[in-house]
C-alpha distance (Angstrom), angle and dihedral (degrees) to the residues before:
residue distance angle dihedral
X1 . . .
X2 4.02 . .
X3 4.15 96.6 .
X4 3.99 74.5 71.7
X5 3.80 103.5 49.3
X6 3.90 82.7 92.5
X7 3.55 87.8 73.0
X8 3.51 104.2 70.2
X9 3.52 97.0 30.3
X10 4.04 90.1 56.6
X11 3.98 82.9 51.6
X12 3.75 94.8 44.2
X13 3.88 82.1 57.9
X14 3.37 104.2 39.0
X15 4.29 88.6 51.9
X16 4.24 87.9 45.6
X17 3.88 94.7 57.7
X18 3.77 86.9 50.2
X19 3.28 99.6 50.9
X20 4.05 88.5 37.0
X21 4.27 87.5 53.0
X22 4.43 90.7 48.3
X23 4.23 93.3 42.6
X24 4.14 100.7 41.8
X25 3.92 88.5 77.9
X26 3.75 94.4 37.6
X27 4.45 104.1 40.2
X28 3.79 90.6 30.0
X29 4.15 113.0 -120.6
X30 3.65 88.7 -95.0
X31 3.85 90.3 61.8
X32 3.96 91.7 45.7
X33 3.58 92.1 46.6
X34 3.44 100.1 57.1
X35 3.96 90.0 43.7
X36 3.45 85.1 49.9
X37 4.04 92.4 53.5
X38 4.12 96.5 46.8
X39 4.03 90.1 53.6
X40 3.72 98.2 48.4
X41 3.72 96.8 42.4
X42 3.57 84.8 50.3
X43 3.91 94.6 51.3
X44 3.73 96.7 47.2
X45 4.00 92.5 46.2
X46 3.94 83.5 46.9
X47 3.97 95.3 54.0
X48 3.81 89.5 33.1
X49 3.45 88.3 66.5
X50 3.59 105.0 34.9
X51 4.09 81.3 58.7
X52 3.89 92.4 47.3
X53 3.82 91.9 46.8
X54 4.00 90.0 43.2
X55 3.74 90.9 51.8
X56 3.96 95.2 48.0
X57 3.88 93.9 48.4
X58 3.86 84.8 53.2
X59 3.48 97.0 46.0
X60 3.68 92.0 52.3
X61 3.93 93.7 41.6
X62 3.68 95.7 56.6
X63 3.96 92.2 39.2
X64 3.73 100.0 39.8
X65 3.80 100.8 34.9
X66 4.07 111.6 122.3
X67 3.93 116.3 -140.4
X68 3.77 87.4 -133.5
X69 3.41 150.2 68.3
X70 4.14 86.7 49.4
X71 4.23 91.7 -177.4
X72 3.40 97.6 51.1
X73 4.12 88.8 49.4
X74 3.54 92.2 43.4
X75 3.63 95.8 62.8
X76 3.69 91.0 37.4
X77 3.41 83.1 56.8
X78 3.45 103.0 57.2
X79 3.74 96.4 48.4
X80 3.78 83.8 49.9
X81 3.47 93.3 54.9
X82 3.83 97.7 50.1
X83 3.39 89.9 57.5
X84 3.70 99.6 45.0
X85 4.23 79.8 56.4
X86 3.61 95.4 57.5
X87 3.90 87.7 50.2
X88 3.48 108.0 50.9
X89 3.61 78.7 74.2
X90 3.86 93.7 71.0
X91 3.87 97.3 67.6
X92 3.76 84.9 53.7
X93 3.71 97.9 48.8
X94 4.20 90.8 45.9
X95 3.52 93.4 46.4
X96 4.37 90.9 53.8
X97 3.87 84.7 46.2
X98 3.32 87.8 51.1
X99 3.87 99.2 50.8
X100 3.76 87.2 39.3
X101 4.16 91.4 55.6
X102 3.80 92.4 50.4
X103 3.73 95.1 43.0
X104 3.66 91.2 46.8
X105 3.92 92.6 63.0
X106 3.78 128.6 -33.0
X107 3.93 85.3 58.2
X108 3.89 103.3 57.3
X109 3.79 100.2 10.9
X110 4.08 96.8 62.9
X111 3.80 85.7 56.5
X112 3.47 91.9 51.4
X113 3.49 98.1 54.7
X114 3.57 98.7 47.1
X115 3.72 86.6 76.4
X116 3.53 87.3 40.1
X117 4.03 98.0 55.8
X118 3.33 108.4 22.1
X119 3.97 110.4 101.5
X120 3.82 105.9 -119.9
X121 4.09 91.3 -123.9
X122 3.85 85.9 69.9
X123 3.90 110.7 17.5
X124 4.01 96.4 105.5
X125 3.81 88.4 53.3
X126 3.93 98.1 33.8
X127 3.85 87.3 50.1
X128 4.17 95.2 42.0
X129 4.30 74.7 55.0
X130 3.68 102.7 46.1
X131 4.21 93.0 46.6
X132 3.58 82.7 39.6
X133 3.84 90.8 60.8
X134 3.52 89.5 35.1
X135 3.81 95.2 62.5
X136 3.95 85.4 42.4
X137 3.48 103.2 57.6
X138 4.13 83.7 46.1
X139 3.68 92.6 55.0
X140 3.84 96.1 45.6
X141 3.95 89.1 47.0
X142 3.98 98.0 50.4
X143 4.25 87.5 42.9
X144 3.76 96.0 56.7
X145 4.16 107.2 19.8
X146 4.09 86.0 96.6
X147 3.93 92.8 43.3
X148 3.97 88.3 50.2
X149 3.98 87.7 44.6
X150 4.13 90.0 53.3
X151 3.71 89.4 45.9
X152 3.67 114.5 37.3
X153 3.70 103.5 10.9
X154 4.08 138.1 -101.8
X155 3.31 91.7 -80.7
X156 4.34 96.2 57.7
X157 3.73 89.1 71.6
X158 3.70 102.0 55.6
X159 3.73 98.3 41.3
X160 3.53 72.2 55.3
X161 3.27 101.6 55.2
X162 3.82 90.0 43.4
X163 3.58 95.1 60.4
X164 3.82 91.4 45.8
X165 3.77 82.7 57.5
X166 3.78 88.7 53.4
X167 3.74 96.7 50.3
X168 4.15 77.1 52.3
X169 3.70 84.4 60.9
X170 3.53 89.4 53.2
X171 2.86 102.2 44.6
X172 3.67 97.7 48.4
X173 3.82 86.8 57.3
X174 4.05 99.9 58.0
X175 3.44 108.2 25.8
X176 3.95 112.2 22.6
X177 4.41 108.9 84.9
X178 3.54 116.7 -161.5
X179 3.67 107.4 -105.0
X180 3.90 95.6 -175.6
X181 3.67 112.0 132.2
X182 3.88 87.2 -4.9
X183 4.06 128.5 127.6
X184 3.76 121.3 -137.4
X185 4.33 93.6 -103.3
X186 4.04 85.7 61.8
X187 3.75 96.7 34.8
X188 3.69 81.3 56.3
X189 3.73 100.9 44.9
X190 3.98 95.1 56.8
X191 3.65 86.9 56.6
X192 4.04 85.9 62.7
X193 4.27 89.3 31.0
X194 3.60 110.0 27.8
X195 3.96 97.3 -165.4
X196 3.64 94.4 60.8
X197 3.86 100.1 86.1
X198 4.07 85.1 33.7
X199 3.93 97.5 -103.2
């Protein structure tokens, strides 16, 4: 059943930019942004700890198992195993929250606003930078998520990844304007007087 779990997670995407491209004028990008933030910090902690917690109750299994007493451990066993089943499911489930969180508004929205921020003296170059950086930080993440996973653990890089999402959060909160409904003179001006635009 898992060579399908792309399925629903390409349809959890596709459905998030939608409703992403119909609420940006309405919520603002601030609004979605922060929304945005909350669920996939929440996901990542979620599947961070469903991977810690999976890796301790293996680590104890396999060190703490006795070699008798086979009956009892059978029917332990089983019950373990049904739960286990209904589990595996939560990894799943965190990782289509995830995708819907970032597609819902850090994903589109931060392109948007480049064009929206940028003063037009430097946008080609401050763009060129920011997909530059963008690409970067993709590269670096792909090269060493497996070297992480072999040294820290599975569960290291999404607790990462949640507190990344945090600082997002953050970061949202002091730096990011609202630029709904906005032109580039005012967008500018709440850079120099935050309270203008009601940040």
């Amino acid at each position: 059943a898992g060579r399908y779990d792309a399925v629903p997670v390409g349809v959890v995407r596709f459905f998030s930019v939608l409703l992403a491209a119909w609420l940006m004028d309405k919520a603002g990008r601030r609004r979605l942004l922060f929304v945005s933030g909350i669920i996939m910090s929440i996901s990542m902690l979620s599947l961070g700890v469903y991977v810690k917690v999976s890796e301790l109750k293996h680590n104890q299994t396999s060190t703490n198992m006795p070699f008798e007493n086979t009956a009892h451990l059978t029917a332990e066993h089983l019950l373990q195993h049904k739960t286990t089943e209904w589990s595996t499911i939560i990894p799943l489930i965190s990782v289509m929250v995830f995708i819907f969180g970032y597609a819902f508004g850090w994903g589109p929205i931060t392109w948007l606003m480049m064009s929206e921020i940028l003063p037009l003296k430097i946008r080609g170059f401050a763009s060129g930078v920011c997909v530059s950086v963008s690409w970067i930080t993709a590269f670096i993440l792909t090269e060493f998520f497996l070297q992480v996973k072999h040294t820290f653990g599975l569960a290291v890089p999404f607790l990462f990844f949640c507190a990344i999402s945090i600082l997002g959060i953050i970061f949202t909160a002091f730096c990011i304007p609202e630029t709904r409904r906005r032109t580039l003179e005012q967008i500018q001006d709440s850079f120099q007087n935050p309270r203008a635009l009601g940040c």
